[in-house]
C-alpha positions as CSV (number, residue, x, y, z in Angstrom):
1,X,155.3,35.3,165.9
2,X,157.7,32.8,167.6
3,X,157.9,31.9,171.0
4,X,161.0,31.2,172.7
5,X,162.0,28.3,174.9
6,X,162.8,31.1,177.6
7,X,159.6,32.5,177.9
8,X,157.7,29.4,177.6
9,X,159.3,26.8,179.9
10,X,158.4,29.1,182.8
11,X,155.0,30.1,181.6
12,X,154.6,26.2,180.9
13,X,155.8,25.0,185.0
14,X,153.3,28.0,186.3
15,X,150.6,26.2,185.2
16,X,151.6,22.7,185.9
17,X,152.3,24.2,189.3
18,X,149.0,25.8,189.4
19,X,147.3,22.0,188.1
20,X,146.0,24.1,184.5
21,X,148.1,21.7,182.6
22,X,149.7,18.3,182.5
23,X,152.9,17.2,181.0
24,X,152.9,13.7,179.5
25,X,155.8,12.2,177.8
26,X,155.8,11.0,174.3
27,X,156.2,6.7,173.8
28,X,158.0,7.9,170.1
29,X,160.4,10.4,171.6
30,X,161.1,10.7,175.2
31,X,162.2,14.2,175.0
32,X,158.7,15.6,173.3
33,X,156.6,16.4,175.8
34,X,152.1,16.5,175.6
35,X,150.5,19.5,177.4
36,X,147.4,18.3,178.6
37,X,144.6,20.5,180.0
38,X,143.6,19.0,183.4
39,X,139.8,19.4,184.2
40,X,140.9,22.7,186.6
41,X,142.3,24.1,183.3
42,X,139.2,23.4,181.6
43,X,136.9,25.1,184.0
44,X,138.9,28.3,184.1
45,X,139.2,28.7,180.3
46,X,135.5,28.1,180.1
47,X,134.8,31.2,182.7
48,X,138.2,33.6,181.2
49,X,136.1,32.7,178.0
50,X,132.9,33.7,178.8
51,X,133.7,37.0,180.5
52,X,135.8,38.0,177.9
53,X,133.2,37.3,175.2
54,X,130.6,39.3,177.5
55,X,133.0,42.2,177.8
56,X,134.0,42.2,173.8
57,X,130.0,42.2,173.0
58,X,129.7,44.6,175.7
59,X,131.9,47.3,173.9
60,X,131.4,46.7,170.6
61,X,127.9,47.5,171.3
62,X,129.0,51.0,171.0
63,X,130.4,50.7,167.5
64,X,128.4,50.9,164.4
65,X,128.1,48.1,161.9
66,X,130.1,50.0,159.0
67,X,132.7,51.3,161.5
68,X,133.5,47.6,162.8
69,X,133.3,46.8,159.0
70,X,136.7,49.4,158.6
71,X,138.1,48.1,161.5
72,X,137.7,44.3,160.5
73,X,140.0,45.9,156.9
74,X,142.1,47.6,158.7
75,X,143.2,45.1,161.1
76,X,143.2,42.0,158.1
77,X,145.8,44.8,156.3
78,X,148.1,45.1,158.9
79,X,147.8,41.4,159.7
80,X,148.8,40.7,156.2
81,X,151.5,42.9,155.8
82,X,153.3,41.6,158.8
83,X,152.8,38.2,157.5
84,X,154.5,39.1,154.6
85,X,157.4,41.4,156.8
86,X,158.2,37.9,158.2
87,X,158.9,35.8,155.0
């Protein structure tokens, strides 16, 4: 999967705007650019994180160990066939 520079610059000044990132120029190459996390960034990945994880436990709950087991395949299949779709 590729990301274009289209997509991303915006995506990438949202969350400078929104002080979830940083952008810090390279000393080697002055047109590279470092995303930094800032500390605000941090803090809301940690909590995104760990409601996510509690919903994801929360609904596999419902599925049995075999059936997660076929899913895990399934999904590792497809993965690997588009993998190989894009070589």
């Amino acid at each position: 999967m590729g990301l274009e520079t289209a997509s991303l610059v915006p995506l990438i000044y949202r969350l400078e705007q929104q002080n979830l990132i940083r952008r810090q120029t390279l000393a080697a190459d002055k047109r590279q650019k470092l995303l930094i996390t800032t500390a605000e960034g941090k803090a809301l990945y940690r909590q995104v994180k760990n409601e996510a994880d509690t919903l994801r436990n929360e609904l596999l709950s419902y599925v049995s160990e075999p059936d997660l087991d076929t899913a895990w395949r399934v999904l590792d299949t497809l993965l690997q066939a588009a993998e190989a779709k894009q070589r």
